[in-house]
MARTORTI-947241 format. One record per residue (C-alpha): residue in three letters; z negated, x, y. Coordinates in pm, whole numbers, plus 50000, padded with zeros to 5 digits. Each point is the difference from the previous one (the first is absolute). Layout:
residues N
type->ALA&z->Z&x->X&y->Y .
...
end
This chain:
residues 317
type->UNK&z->26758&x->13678&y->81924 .
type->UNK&z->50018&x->49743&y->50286 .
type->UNK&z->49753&x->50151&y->50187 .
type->UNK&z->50077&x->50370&y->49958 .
type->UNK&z->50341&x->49877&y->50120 .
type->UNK&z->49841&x->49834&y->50301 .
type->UNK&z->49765&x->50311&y->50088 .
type->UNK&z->50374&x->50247&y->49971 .
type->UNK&z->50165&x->49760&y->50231 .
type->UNK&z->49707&x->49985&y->50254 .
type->UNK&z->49986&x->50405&y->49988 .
type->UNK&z->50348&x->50039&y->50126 .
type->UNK&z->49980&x->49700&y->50260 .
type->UNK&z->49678&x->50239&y->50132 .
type->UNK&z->50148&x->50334&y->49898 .
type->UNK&z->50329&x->49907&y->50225 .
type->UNK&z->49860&x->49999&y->50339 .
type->UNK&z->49780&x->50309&y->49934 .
type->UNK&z->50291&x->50215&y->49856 .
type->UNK&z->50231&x->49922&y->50309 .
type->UNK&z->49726&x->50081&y->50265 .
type->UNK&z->49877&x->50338&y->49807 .
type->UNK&z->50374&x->50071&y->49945 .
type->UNK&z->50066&x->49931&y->50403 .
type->UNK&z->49682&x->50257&y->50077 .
type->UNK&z->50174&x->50208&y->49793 .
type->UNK&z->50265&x->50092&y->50187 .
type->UNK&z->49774&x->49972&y->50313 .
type->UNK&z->49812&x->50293&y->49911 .
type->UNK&z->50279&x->50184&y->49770 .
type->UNK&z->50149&x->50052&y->50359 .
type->UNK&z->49571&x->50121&y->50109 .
type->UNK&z->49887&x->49638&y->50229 .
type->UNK&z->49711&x->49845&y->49850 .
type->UNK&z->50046&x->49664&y->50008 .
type->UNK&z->49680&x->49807&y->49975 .
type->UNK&z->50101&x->49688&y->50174 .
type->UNK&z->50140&x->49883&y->49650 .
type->UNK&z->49710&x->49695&y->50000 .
type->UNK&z->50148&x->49891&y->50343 .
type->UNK&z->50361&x->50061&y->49940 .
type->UNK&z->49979&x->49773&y->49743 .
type->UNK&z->49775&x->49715&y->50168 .
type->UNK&z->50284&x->49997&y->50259 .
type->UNK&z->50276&x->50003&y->49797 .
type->UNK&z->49837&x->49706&y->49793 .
type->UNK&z->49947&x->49836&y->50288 .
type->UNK&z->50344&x->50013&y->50137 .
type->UNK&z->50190&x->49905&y->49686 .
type->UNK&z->49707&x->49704&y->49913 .
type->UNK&z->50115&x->49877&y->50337 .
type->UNK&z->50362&x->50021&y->49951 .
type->UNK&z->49969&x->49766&y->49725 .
type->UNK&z->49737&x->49753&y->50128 .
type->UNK&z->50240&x->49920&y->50251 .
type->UNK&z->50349&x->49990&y->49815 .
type->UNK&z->49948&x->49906&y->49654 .
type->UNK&z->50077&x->49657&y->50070 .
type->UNK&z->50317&x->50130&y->50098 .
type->UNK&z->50092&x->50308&y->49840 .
type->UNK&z->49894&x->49998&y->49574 .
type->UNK&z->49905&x->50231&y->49745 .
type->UNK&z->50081&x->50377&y->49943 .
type->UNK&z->50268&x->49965&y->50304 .
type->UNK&z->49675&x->49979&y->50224 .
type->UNK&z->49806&x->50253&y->49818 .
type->UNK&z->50199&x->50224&y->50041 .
type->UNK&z->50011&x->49942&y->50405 .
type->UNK&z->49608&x->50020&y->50026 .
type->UNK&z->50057&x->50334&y->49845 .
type->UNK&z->50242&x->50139&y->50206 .
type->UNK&z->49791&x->49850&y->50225 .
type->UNK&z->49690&x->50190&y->49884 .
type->UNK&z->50185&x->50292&y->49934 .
type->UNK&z->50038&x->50008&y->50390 .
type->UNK&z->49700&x->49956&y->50132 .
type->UNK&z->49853&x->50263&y->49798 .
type->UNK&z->50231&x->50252&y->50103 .
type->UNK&z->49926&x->49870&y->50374 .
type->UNK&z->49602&x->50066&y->49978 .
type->UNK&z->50071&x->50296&y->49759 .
type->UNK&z->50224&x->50189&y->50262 .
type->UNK&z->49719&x->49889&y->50258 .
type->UNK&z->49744&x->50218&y->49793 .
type->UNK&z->50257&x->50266&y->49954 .
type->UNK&z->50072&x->50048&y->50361 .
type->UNK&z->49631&x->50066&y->50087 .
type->UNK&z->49982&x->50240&y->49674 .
type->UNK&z->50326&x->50220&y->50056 .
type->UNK&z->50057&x->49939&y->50382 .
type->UNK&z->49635&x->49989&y->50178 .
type->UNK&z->49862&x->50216&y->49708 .
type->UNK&z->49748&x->49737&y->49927 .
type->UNK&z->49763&x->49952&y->49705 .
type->UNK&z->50180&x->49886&y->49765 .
type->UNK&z->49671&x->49832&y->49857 .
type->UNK&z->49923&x->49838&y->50319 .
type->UNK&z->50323&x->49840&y->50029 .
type->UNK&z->50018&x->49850&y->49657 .
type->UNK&z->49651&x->49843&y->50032 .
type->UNK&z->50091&x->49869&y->50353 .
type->UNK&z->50268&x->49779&y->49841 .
type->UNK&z->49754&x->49918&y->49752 .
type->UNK&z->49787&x->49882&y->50193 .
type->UNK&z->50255&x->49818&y->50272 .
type->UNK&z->50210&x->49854&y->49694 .
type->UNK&z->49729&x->49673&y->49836 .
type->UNK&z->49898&x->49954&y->50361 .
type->UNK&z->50356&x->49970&y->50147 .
type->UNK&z->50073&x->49769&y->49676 .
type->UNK&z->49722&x->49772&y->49982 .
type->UNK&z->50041&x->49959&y->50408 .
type->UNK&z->50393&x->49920&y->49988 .
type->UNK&z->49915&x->49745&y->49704 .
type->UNK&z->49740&x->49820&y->50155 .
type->UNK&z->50218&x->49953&y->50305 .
type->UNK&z->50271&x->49800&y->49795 .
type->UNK&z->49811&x->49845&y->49734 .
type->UNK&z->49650&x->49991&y->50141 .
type->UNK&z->49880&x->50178&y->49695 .
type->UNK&z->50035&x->50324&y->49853 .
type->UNK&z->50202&x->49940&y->49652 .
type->UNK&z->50355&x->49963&y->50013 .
type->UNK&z->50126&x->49794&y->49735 .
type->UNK&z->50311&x->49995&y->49796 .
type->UNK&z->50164&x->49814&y->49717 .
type->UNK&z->50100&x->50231&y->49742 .
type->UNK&z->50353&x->49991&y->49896 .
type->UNK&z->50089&x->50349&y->49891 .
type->UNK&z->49856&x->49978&y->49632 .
type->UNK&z->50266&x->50058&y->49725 .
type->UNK&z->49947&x->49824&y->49727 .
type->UNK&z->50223&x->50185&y->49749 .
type->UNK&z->50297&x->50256&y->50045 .
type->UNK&z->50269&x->49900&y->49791 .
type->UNK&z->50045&x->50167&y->49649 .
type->UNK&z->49739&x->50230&y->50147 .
type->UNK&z->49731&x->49781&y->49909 .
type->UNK&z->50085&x->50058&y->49633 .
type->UNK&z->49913&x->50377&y->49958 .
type->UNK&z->49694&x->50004&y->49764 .
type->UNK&z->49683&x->50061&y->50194 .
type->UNK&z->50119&x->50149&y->50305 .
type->UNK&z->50252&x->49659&y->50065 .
type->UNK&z->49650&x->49825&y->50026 .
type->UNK&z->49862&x->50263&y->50234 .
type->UNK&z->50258&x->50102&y->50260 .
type->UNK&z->50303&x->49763&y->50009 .
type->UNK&z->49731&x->49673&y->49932 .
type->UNK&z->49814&x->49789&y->50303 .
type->UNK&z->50035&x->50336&y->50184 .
type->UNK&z->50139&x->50057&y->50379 .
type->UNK&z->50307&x->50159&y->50152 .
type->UNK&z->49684&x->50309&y->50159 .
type->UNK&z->49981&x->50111&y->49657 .
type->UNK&z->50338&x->50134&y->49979 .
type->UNK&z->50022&x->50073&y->50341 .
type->UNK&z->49677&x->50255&y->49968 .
type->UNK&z->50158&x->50139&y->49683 .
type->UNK&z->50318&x->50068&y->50134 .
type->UNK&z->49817&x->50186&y->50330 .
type->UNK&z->49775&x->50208&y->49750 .
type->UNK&z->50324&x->50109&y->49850 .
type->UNK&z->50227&x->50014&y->50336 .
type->UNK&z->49651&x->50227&y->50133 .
type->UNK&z->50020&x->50214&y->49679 .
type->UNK&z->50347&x->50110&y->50082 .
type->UNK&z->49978&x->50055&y->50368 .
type->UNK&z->49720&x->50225&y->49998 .
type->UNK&z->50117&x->50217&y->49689 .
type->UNK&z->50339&x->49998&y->49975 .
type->UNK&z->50130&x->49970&y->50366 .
type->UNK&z->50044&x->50228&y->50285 .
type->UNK&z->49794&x->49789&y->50227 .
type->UNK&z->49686&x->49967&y->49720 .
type->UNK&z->50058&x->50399&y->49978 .
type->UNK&z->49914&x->50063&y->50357 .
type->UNK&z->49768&x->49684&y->49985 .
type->UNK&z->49782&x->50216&y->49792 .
type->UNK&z->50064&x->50343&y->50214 .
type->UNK&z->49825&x->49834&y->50307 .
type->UNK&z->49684&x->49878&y->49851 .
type->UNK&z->49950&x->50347&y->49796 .
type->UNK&z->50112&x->50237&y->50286 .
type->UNK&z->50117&x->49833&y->50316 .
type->UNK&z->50056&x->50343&y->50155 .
type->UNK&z->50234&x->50125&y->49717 .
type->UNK&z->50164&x->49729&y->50024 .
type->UNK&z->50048&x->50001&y->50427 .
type->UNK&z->50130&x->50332&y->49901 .
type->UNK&z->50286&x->49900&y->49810 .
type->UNK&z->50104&x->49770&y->50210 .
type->UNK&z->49850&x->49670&y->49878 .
type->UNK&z->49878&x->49774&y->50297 .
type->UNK&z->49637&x->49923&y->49896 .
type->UNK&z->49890&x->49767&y->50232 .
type->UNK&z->50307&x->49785&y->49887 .
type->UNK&z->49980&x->49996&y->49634 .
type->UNK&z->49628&x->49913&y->50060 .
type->UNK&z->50115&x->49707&y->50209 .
type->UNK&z->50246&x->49905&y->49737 .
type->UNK&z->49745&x->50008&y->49742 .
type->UNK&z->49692&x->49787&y->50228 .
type->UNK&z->50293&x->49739&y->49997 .
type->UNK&z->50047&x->49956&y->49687 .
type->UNK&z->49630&x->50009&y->49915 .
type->UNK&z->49978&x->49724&y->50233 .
type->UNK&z->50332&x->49846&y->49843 .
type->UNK&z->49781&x->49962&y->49660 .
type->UNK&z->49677&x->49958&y->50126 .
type->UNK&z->50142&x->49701&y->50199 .
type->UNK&z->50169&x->49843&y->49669 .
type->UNK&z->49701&x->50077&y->49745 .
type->UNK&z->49798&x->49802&y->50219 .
type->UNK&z->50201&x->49680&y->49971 .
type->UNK&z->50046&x->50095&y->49655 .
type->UNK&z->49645&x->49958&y->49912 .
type->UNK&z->49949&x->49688&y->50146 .
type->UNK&z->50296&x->49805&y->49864 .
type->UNK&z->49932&x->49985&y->49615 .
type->UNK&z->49622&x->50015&y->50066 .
type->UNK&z->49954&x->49681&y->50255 .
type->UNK&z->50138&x->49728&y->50185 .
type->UNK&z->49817&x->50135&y->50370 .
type->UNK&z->49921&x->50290&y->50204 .
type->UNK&z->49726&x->50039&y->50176 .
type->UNK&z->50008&x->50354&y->50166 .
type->UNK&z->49894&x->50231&y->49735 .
type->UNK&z->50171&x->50180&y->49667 .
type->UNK&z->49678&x->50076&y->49802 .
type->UNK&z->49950&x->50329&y->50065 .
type->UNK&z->50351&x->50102&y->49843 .
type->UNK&z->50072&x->50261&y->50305 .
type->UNK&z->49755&x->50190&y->49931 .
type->UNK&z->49998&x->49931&y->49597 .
type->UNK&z->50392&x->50130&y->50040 .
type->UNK&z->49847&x->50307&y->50135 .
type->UNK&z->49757&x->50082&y->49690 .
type->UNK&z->50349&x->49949&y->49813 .
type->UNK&z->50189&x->50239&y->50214 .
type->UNK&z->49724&x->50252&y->49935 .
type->UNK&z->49920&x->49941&y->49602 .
type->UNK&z->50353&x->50002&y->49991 .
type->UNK&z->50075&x->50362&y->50141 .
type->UNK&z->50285&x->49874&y->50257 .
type->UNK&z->50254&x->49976&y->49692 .
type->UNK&z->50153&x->49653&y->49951 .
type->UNK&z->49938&x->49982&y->49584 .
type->UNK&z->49652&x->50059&y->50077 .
type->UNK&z->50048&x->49759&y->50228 .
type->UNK&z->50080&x->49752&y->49794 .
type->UNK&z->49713&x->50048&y->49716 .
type->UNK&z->49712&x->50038&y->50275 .
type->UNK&z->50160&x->49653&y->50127 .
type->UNK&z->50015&x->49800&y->49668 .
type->UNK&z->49636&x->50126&y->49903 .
type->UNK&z->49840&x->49895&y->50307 .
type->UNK&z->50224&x->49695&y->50015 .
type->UNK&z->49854&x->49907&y->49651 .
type->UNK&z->49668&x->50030&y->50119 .
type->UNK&z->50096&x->49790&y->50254 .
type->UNK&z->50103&x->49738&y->49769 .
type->UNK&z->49678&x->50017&y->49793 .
type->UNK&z->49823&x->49981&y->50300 .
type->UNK&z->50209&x->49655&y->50064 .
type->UNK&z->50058&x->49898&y->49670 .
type->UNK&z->49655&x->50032&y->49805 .
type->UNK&z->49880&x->49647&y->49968 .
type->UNK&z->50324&x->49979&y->49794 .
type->UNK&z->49914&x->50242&y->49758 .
type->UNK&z->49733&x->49912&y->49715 .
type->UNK&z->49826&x->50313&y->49938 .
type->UNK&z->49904&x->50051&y->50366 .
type->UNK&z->49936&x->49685&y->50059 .
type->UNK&z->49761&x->50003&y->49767 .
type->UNK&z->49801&x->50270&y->50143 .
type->UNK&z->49796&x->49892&y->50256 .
type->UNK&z->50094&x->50264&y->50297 .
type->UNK&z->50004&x->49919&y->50349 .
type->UNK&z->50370&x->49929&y->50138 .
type->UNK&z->49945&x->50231&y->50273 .
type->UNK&z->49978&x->50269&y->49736 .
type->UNK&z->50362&x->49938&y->49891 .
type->UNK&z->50136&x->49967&y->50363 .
type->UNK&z->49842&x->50327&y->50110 .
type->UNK&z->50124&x->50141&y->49666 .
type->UNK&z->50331&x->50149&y->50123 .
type->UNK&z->49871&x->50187&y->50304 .
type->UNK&z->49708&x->50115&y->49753 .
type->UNK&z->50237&x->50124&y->49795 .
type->UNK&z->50199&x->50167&y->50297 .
type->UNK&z->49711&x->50157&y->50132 .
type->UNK&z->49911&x->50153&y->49656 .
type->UNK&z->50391&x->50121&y->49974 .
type->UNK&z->49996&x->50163&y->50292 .
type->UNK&z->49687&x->50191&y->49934 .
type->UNK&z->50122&x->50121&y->49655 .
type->UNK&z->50326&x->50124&y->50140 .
type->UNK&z->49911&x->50131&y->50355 .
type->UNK&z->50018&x->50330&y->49884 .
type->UNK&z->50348&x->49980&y->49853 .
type->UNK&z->50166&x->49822&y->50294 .
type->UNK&z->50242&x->50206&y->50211 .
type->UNK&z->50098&x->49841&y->50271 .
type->UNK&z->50355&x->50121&y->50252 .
type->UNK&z->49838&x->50277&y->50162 .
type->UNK&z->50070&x->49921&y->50381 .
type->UNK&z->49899&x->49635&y->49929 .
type->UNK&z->49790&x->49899&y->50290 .
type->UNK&z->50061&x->50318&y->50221 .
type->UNK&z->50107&x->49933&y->50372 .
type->UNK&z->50343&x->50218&y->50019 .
type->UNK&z->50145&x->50112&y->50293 .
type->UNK&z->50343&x->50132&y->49973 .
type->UNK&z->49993&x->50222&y->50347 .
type->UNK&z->49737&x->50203&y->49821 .
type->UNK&z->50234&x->50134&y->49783 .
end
């Protein structure tokens, strides 16, 4: 029971950071903007909030400084977000090009800022933020143990976005026309919906969440940063996908590949596997394996926003 408990409570501390960046690309190309500088969003906004605390938690302490490095994050993502959204909606760029160019400016930039203040590339941090038990909480059978037990202030945080998310985009105004843009930007020119400004609206707050699911996965996960999120940018992606831009599907793509994540973490805990005699790089390719077979199986089912990607120009119309 103690470790099954241990491998649930490992899935959402990896399922977390996933679900807020997929839900963040979400909107991003809900609105038609492909945005695949996810990986470097979040490197940066890691890196900014990792830094905010290395330098203040002797003097500001637990969730009170949290939740500045994630304001902080927050902001930084929407900064290099809006940076790859003007080149997309005003210069017409590629919106490919654009993501990867952050990608590839974001570990450099990182690493290179690090190593001029520490003389290294890790950024260490003393970590405060863990809640040990929630109050009365603690005591619901089970799920006490899971959620409101040795958890972090991010879990509730990316539950309460997935929900704030679901509402916005299906039962608002704003989530209505959201939706018009990336199916049929033109329709939507034509009734008087400004495009190019709902699409910058919605970069933002892909940026917003990229920004904050990157300091999200680094916090319950380790005590440094040194310039890269695993892969989680682009894993986020495969989650946006498998789960068909809807935020329940969403969540389930998130908490099986965070659980593969865990097993992939977590198996020299468990008995039976560590019985078997099987490589350890077999169980920390596992979860993109298992992406990569996903993907496959449902490529033919997945409908993507049909103007997602397309350069529009609203004096066309």
């Amino acid at each position: 029971m103690h470790i099954f408990v241990f491998l649930l409570r490992q899935t959402i501390f990896f399922s977390m950071p996933l679900l807020i960046s997929a839900i963040g690309a979400m909107f991003s190309e809900l609105s038609g903007i492909v945005n695949i500088a996810l990986e470097g969003i979040m490197i940066l906004g890691a890196f900014s909030g990792i830094l905010f605390i290395n330098q203040l938690q002797d003097k500001i302490h637990g969730q009170t400084l949290l939740l500045i490095a994630i304001l902080i994050s927050a902001l930084v993502g929407i900064f290099f977000s809006l940076i790859h959204g003007y080149a997309s909606i005003k210069f017409k760029a590629n919106q490919i090009i654009s993501g990867t160019a952050i990608n590839l400016f974001a570990p450099a930039f990182s690493v290179y800022i690090s190593r001029m203040i520490f003389s290294i590339k890790q950024i260490s941090f003393k970590n405060q933020f863990i809640i040990k038990k929630i109050f009365l909480l603690n005591k619901i059978p089970f799920l006490g143990e899971i959620f409101f037990t040795q958890t972090y202030i991010t879990v509730f945080i990316s539950f309460f976005i997935l929900f704030l998310s679901w509402l916005v985009v299906y039962k608002t105004r704003f989530g209505l026309r959201l939706r018009a843009c990336g199916e049929n930007p033109n329709a939507a020119d034509i009734v008087g919906i400004e495009v190019s400004k709902m699409q910058y609206i919605a970069t933002a707050i892909s940026g917003a969440l990229a920004g904050v699911s990157g300091l999200t996965f680094i916090i319950p996960t380790s005590t440094q940063f040194d310039g890269n999120v695993a892969g989680y940018g682009f894993l986020a992606l495969a989650v946006l996908i498998f789960g068909q831009w809807r935020p329940d599907k969403i969540l389930f793509a998130s908490f099986l590949f965070g659980f593969l994540k865990a097993i992939s973490t977590s198996y020299s805990e468990i008995m039976f596997l560590k019985k078997i005699s099987i490589s350890s790089y077999f169980y920390k390719s596992l979860p993109y394996i298992i992406i990569l077979i996903v993907l496959i199986w449902t490529s033919k089912n997945t409908k993507p926003p049909n103007a997602l990607g397309k350069i529009y120009d609203s004096n066309e119309n």
